[in-house]
Structure formats: structure tokens, C-alpha cells
C-alpha positions as CSV (number, residue, x, y, z in Angstrom):
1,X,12.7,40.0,-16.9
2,X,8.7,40.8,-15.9
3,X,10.7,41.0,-12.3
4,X,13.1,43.8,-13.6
5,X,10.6,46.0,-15.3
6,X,7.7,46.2,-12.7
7,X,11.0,46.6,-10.3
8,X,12.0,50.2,-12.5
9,X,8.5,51.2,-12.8
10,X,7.7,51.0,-9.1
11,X,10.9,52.3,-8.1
12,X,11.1,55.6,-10.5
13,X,7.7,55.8,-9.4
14,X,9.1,56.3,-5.7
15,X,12.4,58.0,-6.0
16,X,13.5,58.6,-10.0
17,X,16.8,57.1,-10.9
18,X,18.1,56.0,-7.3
19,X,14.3,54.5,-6.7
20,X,14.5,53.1,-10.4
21,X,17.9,51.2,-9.8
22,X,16.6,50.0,-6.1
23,X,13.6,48.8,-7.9
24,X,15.8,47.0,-10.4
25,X,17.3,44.8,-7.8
26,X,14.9,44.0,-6.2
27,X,13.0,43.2,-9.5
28,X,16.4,40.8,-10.4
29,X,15.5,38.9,-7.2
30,X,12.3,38.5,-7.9
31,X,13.1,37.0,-11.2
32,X,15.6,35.0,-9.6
33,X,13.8,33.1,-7.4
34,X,11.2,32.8,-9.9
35,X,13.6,31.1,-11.9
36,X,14.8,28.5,-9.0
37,X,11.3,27.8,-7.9
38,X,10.2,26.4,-11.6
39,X,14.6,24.4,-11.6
40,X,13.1,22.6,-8.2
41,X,9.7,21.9,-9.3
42,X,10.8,20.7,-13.0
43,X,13.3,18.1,-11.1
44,X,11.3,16.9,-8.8
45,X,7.7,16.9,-10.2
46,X,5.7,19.9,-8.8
47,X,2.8,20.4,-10.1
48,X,2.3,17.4,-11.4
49,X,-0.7,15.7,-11.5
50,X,-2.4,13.1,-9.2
51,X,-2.1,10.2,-11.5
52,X,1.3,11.3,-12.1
53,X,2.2,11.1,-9.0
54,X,1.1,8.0,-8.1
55,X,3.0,6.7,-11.1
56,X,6.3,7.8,-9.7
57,X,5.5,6.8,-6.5
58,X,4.9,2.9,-8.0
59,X,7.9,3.0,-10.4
60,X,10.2,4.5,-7.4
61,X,8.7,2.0,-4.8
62,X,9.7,-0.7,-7.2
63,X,13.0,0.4,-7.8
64,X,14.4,1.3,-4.0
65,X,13.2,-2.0,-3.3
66,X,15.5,-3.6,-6.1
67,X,18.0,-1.4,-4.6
68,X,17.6,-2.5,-1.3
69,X,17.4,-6.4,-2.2
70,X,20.6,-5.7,-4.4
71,X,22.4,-4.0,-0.9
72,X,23.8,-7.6,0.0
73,X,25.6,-8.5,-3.1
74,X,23.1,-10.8,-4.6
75,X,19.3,-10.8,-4.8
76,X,18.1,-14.3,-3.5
77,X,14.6,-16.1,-5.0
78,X,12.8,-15.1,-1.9
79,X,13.2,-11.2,-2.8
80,X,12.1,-12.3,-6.3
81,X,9.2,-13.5,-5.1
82,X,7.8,-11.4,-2.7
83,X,8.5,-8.4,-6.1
84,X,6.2,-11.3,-7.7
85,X,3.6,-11.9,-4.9
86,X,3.2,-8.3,-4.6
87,X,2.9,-7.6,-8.3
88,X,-0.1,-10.9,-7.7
89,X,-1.8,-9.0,-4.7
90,X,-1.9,-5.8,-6.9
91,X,-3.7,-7.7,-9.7
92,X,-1.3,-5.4,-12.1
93,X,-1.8,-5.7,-16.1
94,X,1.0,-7.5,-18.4
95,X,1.9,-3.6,-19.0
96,X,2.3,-2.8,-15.5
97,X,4.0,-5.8,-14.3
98,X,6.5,-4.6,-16.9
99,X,6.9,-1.0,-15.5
100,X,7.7,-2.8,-12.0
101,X,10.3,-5.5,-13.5
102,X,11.8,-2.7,-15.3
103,X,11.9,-0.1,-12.0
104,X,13.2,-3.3,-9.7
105,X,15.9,-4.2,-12.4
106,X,16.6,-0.1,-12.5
107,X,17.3,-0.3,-9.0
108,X,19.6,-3.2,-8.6
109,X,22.4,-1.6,-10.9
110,X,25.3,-0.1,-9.7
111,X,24.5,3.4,-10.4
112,X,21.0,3.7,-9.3
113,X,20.2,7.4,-8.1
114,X,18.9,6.3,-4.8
115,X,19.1,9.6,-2.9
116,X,17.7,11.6,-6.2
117,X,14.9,9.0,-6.1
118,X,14.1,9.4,-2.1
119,X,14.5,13.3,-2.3
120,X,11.8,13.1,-5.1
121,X,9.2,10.6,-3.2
122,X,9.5,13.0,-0.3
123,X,8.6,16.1,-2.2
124,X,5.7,14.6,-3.8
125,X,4.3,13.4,-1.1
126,X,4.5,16.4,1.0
127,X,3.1,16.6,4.7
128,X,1.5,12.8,3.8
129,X,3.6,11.3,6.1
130,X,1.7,8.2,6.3
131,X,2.2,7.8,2.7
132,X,6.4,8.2,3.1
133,X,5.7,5.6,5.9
134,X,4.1,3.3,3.8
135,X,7.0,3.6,1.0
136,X,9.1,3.0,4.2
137,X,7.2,-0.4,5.4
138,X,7.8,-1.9,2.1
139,X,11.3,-1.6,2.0
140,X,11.6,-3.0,5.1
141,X,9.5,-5.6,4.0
142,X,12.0,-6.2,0.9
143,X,14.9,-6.8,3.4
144,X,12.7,-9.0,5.2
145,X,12.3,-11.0,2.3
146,X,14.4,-14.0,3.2
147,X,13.8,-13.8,7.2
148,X,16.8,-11.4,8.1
149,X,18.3,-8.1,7.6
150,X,21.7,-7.7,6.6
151,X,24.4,-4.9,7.6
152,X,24.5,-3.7,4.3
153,X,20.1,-3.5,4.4
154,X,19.7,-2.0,7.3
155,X,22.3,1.0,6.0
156,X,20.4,1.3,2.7
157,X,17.4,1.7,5.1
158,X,18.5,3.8,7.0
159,X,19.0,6.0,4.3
160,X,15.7,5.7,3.3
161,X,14.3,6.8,6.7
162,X,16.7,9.5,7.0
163,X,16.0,11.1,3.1
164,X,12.1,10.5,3.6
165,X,12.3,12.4,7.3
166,X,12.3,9.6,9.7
167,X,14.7,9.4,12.7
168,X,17.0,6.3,13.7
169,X,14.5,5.6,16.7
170,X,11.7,6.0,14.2
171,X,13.4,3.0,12.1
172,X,14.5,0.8,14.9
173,X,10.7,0.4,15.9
174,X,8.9,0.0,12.5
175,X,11.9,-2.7,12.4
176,X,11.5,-4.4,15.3
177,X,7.0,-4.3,14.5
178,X,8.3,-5.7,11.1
179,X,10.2,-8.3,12.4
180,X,7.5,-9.4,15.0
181,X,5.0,-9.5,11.9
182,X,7.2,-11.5,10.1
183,X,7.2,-14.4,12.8
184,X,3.5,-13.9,13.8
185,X,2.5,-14.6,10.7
186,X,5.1,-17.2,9.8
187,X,5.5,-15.9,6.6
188,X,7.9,-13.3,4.9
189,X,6.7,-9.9,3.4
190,X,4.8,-6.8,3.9
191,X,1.4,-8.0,5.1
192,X,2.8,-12.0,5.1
193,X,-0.7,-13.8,4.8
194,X,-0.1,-17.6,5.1
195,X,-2.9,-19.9,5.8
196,X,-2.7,-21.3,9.1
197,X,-5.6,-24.0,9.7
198,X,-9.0,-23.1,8.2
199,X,-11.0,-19.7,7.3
200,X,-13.8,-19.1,9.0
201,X,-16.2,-16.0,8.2
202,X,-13.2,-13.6,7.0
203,X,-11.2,-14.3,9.7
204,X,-8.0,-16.0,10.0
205,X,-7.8,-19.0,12.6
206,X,-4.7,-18.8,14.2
207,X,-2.1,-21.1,16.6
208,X,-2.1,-19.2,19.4
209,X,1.3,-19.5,21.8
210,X,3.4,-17.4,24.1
211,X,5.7,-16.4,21.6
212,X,2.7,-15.7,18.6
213,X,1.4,-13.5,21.9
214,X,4.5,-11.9,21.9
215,X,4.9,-11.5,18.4
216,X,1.3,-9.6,18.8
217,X,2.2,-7.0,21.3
218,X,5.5,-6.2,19.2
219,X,3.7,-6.0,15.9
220,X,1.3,-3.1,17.5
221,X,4.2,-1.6,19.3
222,X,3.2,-1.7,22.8
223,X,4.3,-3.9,25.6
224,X,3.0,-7.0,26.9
225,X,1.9,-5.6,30.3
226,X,0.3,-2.3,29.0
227,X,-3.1,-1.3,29.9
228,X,-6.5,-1.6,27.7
229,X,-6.7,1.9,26.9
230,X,-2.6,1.7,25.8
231,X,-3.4,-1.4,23.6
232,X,-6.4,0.5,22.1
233,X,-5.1,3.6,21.2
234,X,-2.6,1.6,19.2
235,X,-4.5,-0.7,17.3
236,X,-6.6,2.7,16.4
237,X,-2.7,4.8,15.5
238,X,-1.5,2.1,13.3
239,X,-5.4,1.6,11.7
240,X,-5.5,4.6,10.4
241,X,-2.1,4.9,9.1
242,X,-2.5,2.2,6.9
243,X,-6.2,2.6,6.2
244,X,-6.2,1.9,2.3
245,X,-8.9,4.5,1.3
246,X,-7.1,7.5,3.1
247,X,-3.9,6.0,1.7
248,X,-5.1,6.2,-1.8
249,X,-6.6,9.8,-1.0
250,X,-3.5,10.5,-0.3
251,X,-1.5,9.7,-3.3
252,X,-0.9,5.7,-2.8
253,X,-1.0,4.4,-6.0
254,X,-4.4,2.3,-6.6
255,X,-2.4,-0.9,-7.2
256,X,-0.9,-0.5,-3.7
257,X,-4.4,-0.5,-2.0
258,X,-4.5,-4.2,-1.5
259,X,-0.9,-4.1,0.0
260,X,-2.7,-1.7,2.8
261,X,-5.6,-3.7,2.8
262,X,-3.3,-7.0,3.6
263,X,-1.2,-5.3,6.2
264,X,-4.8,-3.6,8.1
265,X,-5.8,-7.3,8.8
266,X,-2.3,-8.4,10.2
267,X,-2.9,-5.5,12.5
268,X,-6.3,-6.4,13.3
269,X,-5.2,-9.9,13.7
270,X,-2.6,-9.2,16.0
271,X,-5.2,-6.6,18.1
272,X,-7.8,-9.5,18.1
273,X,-5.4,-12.1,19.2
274,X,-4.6,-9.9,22.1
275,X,-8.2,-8.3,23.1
276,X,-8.6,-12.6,23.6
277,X,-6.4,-12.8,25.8
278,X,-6.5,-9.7,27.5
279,X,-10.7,-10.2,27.6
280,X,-11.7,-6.7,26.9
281,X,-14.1,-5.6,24.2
């Protein structure tokens, strides 16, 4: 209506009745888009604040990852547990251990808006594309729950990549790093710590073996034969993208901060392991 008004005003002001209805029209499209903008930011949260966001970002991280252990059929006790271990690493309150159960049970039924729930993550977070990324990692981490993906995971991931802006390639490779990271840390889940032999001054002591080597390169994304400078520029890439601070600054949910904490020392790990054995500083 405000749109209409100033439009007849300016317009009469310009050309009397033919500059009055002009001014009308245009005024109409004025309130009209007006009137879309506040539809899209009312459904998917614009405006909203910080904390809010990072609440939805929590409850719909939770509940894609139901989804996506639900994709086979049957949720198994390893999927359970890594919702579990992860609820553990995030030291979350009786109250928001609740809020996760609740958004991971959400997920797992039958009607579960997933492509609502994507569309909204991805406006949220904007041009934080690390922050999709990590929502990204951790369902891949979900399918890699129990040691292998499934038909029916890898097409509920890909339609998380695709909704949250990633391309096919894109997920093939964070798969294939997951997957490596998975085995070299002989454990399941996003940021797998396991003890392997004893702990000595922070770090982790680890086997090391062809295959763990292996394992290494994959997890950093680069191959086995490439340079110093290659490895480096990696290590540094995939640091920062999962640098909990800048994370959090971002919108990652505070109880998440530990999850990007865990998965910065399997990537150091991996970068150590290989700065061994390629013996450069």
C-alpha cells in the first residue's frame, strides 16, 4: 500500500493522471516484492539472530543425519552411537541432548522435510561455505557410521551436496578423504579418535604402515608423489576450513566446536605422519 501511494504521488507529480496511474504500477511492484521478500525471509529465517541461527543449524544437523542413517532401511547401533559419542564430545546439557534425540528421531520418519530443511541450512548460512561444508562432513560421517556407505546413503548425500551447492565431483572427494580418515584412524565417525598405543605430549602415537601412509595422502586429498609445496598448501586449505574459532565466527553452533577441534588434529595427524616421511619441515 505505502508502494501504491508514494507511486501516485511521484507520478501525478510527473505527468497528472497518465503519470499518476504509471506511478501506481510501479508502486504495486514495489509493494509486491516487498511482500515476497518478508514470505522468504519468514520461511527460512532471515533476520534471525546469531544464536538462532546456530540453533537451527544444531537441531537440522541432527535431524539430516537421522535421515541419512534412516536412508538404508534400518538405523544400526553403530549410527546410535556415533549420535551418542558426538552428543559426549559436545559436552551438551540433559536439555540439549534432548533437542538432538528429538531432531535425530525427527529425521528418521517417513515424512521428514529433507529438502525444506537443506534449502533452509543453505540460506542461513549464506556465502559461509565452510560452514555448509562442515554440515556436509557430518553427514558423511553418519553414513560412515558402520564402515560403509550404502546406495541408498550415498543418494541421500548427494542430495545434501547438491541442495547445500556442492557438485558431484565436490562429494566424490570429501567421500573418498572421509573414507581414508575412517581407516587411518581405525575408527568410525567424523574426527574418529581411537587410542592407538600411548599419548605422549598432546600428540597421538601412531602405527605407521604403507597403507596408514596411504590413508594420509587420501585424507589431505593429494597424491602420494606430490611435491612439498602441494602437500603444504593442503594441510594449510583444509586447516583453515575446519579451524573451530572461524567456524564458530561463522555461525557453527558452540557445541559443534569440539567436533572441529577433533577433525583439525586428524588432519594435522595425517600432515605430520607424512612431513615424517617425506622429511621436510
Amino acid at each position: 500500500m505505502i508502494g501504491k501511494l508514494l507511486g501516485i504521488l511521484f507520478g501525478s507529480m510527473i505527468g497528472a493522471i497518465p503519470g499518476a496511474i504509471i506511478g501506481c504500477f510501479i508502486g504495486h511492484q514495489f509493494d509486491k516484492a516487498r511482500r515476497n521478500q518478508r514470505g522468504f525471509q519468514s520461511a527460512f529465517g532471515s533476520g534471525a539472530s546469531q544464536a538462532e541461527r546456530q540453533t537451527e543449524f544444531f537441531q537440522a544437523a541432527y535431524a539430516v543425519m537421522g535421515h541419512v542413517a534412516k536412508a538404508k532401511g534400518q538405523v544400526t547401533q553403530q549410527e546410535i552411537q556415533l549420535a551418542t559419542v558426538m552428543m559426549d564430545r559436545m559436552n551438551l546439557s540433559p536439555e540439549q541432548k534432548k533437542i538432538a534425540q528429538e531432531a535425530f528421531r525427527q529425521g528418521k520418519e517417513s515424512g521428514f522435510p529433507l529438502h525444506d530443511t537443506l534449502r533452509k541450512v543453505r540460506f542461513s548460512a549464506g556465502r559461509r561455505r565452510d560452514l555448509l561444508q562442515f554440515f556436509l562432513e557430518l553427514q558423511i560421517s553418519a553414513a560412515f557410521a558402520d564402515g560403509e556407505l550404502h546406495p541408498s546413503e550415498i543418494q541421500v548425500l548427494q542430495t545434501v551436496a547438491q541442495e547445500l551447492g556442492f557438485t558431484a565431483q565436490y562429494l566424490q572427494q570429501r567421500l573418498r578423504m572421509q573414507e581414508a580418515a575412517f581407516r587411518f584412524q581405525q575408527g568410525g565417525g567424523f574426527g574418529g579418535y581411537q587410542q592407538q598405543g600411548q599419548q605422549s605430549g598432546g600428540q597421538w602415537q601412531q602405527k605407521t604402515s604403507a597403507s596408514q601412509l596411504n590413508d594420509a595422502y587420501d585424507l589431505l586429498g593429494v597424491d602420494k608423489d606430490a611435491d612439498a609445496k602441494t602437500i603444504k598448501r593442503a594441510h594449510r586449505k583444509l586447516m583453515n576450513e575446519h579451524h573451530p574459532d572461524k567456524l564458530v565466527a561463522k555461525g557453527l553452533p558452540t557445541e559443534m566446536m569440539e567436533v572441529a577441534k577433533q577433525k583439525a588434529q586428524e588432519i594435522q595427524s595425517a600432515y605430520d605422519l607424512i612431513k615424517k616421511e617425506k622429511g621436510f619441515k
